[in-house]
TORLUM-121829 format. One record per atom (N, C-alpha, C): x, y, z; residue in one letter. Coordinates in steps of 0.001 Angstrom, whole numbers, padded with zeros to 6 digits, always signed. Last residue first. Example, Ala and Ser with C-alpha at 12.3 -4.5 7.8 and 13.67 -1.06 7.14 Angstrom:
2
+012850-002250+007080s;+013670-001060+007140s;+012900+000030+007870s;+013190-005690+007800a;+012300-004500+007800a;+013200-003300+007800a;
END
This chain:
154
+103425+070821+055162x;+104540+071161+054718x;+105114+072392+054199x;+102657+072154+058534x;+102098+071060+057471x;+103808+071421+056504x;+102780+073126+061386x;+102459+073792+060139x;+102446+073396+058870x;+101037+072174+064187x;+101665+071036+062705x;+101386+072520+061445x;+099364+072908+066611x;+100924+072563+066568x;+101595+072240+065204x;+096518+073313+066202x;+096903+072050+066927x;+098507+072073+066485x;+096854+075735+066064x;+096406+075681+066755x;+096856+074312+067089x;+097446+075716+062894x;+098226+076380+063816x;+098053+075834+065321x;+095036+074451+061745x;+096358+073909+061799x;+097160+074131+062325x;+092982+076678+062436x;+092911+075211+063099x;+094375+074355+063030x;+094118+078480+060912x;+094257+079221+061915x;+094188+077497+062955x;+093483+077162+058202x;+095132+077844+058267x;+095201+078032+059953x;+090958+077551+058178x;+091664+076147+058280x;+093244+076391+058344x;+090264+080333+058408x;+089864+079795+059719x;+090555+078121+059737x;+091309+080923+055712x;+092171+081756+057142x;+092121+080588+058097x;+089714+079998+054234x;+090906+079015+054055x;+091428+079847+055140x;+087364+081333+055004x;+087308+079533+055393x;+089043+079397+055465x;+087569+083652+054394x;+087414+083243+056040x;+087471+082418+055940x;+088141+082912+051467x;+089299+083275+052357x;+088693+083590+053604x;+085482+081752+050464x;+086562+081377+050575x;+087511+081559+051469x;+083960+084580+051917x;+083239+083389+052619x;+084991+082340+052329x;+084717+086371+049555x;+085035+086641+050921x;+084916+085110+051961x;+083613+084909+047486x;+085255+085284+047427x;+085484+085344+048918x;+081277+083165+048483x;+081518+084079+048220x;+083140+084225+048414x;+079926+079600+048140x;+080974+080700+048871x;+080811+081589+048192x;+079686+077355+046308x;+078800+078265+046861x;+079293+078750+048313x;+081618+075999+045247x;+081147+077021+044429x;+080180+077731+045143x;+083970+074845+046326x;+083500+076001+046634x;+082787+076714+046453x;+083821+072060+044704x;+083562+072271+046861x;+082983+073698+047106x;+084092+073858+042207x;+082910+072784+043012x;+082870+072858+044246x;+086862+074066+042846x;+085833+075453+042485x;+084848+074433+042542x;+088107+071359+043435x;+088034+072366+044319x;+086704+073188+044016x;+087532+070516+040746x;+086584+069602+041720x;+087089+070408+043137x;+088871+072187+038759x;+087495+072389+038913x;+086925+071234+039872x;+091315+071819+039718x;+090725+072705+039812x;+089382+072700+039959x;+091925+068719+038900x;+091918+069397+040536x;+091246+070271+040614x;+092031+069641+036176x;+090415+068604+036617x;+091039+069173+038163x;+094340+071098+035899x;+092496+071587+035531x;+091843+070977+036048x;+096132+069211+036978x;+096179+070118+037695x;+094704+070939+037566x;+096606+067352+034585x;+095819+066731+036160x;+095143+068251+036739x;+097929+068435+032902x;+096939+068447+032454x;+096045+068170+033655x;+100435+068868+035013x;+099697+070100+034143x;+098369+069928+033894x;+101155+066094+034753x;+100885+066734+036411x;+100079+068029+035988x;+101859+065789+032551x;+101025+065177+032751x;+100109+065731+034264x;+104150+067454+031809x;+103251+067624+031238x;+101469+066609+031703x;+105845+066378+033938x;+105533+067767+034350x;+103931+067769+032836x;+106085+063876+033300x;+105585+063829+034194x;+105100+065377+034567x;+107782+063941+030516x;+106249+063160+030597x;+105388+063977+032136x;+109974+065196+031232x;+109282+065921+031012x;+107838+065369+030869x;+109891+063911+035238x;+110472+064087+033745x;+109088+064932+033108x;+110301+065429+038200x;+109442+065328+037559x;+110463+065130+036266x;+113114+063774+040869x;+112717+065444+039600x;+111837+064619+039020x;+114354+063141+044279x;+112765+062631+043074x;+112819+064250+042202x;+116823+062063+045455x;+116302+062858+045194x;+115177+062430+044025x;+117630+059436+048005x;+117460+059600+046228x;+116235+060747+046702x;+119985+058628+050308x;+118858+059205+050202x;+118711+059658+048910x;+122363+057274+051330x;+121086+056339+050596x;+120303+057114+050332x;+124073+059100+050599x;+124130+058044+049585x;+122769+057371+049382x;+124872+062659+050688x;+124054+061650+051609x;+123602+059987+050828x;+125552+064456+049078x;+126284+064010+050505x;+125556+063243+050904x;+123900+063860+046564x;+125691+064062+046702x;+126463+063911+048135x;+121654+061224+046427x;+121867+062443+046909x;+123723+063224+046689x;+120557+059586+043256x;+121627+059757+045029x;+121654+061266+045405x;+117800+060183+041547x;+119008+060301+041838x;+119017+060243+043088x;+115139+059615+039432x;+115701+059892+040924x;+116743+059648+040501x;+112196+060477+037550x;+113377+059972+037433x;+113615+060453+039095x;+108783+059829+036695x;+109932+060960+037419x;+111170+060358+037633x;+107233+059134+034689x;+106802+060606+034993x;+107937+060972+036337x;+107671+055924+034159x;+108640+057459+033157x;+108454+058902+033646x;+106674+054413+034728x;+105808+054855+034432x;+106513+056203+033463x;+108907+053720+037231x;+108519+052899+035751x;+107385+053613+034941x;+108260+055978+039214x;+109442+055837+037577x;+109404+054984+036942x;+105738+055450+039849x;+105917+057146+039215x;+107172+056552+038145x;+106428+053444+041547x;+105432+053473+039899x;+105761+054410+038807x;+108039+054421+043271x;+108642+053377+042189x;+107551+053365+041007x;+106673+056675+044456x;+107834+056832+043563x;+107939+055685+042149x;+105064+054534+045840x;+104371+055434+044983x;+105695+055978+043509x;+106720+053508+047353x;+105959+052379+046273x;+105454+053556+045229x;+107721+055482+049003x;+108747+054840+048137x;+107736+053731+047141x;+105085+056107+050000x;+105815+056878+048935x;+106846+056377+048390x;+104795+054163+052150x;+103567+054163+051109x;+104455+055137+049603x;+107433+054782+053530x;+107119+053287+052696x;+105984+053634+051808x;+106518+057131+054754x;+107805+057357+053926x;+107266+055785+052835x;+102905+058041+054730x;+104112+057013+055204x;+105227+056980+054153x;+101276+061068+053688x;+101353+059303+053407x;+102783+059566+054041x;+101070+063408+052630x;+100346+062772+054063x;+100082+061264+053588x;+103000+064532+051340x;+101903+064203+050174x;+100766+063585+051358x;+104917+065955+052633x;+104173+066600+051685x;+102871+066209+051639x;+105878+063819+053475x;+105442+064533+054830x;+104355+065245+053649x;+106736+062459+051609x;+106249+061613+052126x;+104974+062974+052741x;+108849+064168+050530x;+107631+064009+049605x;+106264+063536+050329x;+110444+063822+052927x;+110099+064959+052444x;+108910+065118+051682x;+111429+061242+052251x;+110558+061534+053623x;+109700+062871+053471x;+111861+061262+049653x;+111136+060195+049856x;+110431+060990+051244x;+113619+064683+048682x;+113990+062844+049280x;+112280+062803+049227x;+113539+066907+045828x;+112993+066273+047649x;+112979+065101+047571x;+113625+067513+043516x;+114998+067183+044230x;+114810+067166+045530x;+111965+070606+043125x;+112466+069559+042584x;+113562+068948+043273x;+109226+072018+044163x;+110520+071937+044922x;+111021+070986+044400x;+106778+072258+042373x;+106906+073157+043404x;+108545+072816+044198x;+107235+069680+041313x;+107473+070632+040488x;+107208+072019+041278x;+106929+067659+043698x;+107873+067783+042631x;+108088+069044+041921x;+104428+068083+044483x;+105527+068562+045695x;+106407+068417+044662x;+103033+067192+042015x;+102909+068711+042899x;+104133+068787+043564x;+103724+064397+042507x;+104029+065380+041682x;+103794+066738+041600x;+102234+063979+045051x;+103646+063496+044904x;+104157+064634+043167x;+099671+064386+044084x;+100349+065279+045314x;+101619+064937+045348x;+099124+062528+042223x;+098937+063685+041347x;+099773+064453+043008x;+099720+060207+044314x;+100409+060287+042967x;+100464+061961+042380x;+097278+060579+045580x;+098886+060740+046324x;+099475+060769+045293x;+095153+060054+043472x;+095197+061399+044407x;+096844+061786+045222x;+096449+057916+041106x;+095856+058306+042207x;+096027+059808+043025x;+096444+058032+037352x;+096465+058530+038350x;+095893+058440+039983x;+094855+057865+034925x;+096015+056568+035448x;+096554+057116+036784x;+093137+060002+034018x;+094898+060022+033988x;+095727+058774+034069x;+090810+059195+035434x;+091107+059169+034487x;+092452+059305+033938x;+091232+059825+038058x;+091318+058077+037363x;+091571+057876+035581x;+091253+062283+038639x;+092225+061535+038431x;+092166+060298+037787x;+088148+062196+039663x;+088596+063369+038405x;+090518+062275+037969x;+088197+060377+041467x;+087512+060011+040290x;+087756+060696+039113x;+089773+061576+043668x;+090378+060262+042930x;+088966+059779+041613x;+088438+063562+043873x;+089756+063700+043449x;+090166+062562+042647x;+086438+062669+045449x;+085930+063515+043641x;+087391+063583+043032x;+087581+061846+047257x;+086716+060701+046507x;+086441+061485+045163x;+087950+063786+048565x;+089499+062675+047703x;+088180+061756+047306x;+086263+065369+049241x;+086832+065640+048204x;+087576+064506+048310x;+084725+063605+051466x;+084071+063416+050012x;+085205+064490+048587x;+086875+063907+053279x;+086255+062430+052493x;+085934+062662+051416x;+086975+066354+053711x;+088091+065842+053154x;+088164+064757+052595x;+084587+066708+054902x;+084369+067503+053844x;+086084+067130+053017x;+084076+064682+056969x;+083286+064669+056287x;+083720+065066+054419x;+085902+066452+058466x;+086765+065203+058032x;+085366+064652+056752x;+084648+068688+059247x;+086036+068455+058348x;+086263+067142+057792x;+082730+067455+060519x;+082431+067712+059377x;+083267+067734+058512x;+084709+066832+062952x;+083534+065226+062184x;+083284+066359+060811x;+085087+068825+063895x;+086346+067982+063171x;+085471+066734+062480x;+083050+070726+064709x;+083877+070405+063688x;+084802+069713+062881x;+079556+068482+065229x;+081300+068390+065788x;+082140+069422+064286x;+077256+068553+064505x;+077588+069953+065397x;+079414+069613+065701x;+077161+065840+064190x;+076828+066544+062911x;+077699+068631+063931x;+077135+064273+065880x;+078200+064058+065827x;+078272+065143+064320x;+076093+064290+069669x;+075907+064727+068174x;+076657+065152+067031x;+075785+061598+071761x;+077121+062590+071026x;+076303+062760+069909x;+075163+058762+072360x;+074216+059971+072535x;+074744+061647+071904x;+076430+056736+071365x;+076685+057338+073003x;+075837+058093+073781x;+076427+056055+068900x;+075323+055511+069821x;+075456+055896+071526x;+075265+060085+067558x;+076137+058604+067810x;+075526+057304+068802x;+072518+061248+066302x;+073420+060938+067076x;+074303+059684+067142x;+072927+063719+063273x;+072203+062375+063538x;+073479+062518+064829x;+073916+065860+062054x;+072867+066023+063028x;+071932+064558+064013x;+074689+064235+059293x;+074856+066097+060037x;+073759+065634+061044x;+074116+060817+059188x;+074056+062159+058340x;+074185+063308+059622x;+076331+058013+059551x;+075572+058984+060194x;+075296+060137+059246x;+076709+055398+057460x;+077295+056626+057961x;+076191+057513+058502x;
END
C-alpha cells in the first residue's frame, strides 16, 4: 500500500487525494472494529445490523441492508446467524407476506449494549487527537461530503 504522499504509478499523488485518505481512515477503523468485536463473536455488519435494530425495531432485510452498507443477500445471511444465534427473532410482515420484520431479542439487545463500549472507545481513539471543536468541523465537513455527492445515507 502506498503511504500519504507516495505516487501512484501514473504519477497521481495519491496521499493529497481526499477520498484516498477517507477511505484510508474507514479501512483502518473496521479493522479496529472488527478486532474490538471479535471478541463478542461478532462481525462489524453484525454489531450495525443490531444498531439499526434497536434504533428502529421491525425493519425488513432491504432496510437493514441500506443501514448496515451491505447487499440485501449479504444481510439475509447475516440475519440468519443473528437468529440461530438467538440475538434476533423475525416475523411476516402484516401487509406484505414475503417481507420479515427483524426485533433484537433480549440476548441480542443485551449483547449489542455490551458491543456498543468497545465501539466507543475505538471511535474516541480515531478521535483522540481533535479538539471538541476540530470533532464537529470534521463530522459537519463528512455530513456536508455526503450531501454533496446526492446519498443522505440511512
Amino acid at each position: 500500500m502506498k503511504e500519504s504522499g507516495e505516487h501512484t504509478d501514473s504519477g497521481e499523488q495519491v496521499g493529497g487525494s481526499v477520498g484516498y485518505e477517507l477511505k484510508r481512515a474507514q479501512h483502518s477503523l473496521r479493522l479496529r472494529l472488527d478486532e474490538a468485536l471479535r471478541e463478542a463473536d461478532l462481525t462489524t455488519p453484525q454489531y450495525a445490523a443490531l444498531t439499526a435494530l434497536a434504533e428502529a425495531p421491525g425493519l425488513s432485510n432491504a432496510q437493514l441492508a441500506r443501514r448496515s452498507f451491505v447487499t440485501p443477500q449479504t444481510m439475509n445471511q447475516i440475519l440468519k446467524g443473528l437468529e440461530t444465534a438467538g440475538l434476533v427473532s423475525r416475523e411476516g410482515h402484516p401487509e406484505h407476506g414475503r417481507v420479515l420484520r427483524s426485533y433484537l431479542t433480549g440476548k441480542g439487545e443485551r449483547l449489542r449494549e455490551e458491543c456498543s463500549g468497545r465501539v466507543a472507545a475505538v471511535e474516541e481513539r480515531m478521535v483522540a487527537g481533535l479538539s471538541g471543536r476540530q470533532r464537529q468541523v470534521l463530522l459537519e465537513a463528512l455530513r456536508s461530503c455526503v450531501r454533496a455527492l446526492g446519498e443522505d445515507g440511512p
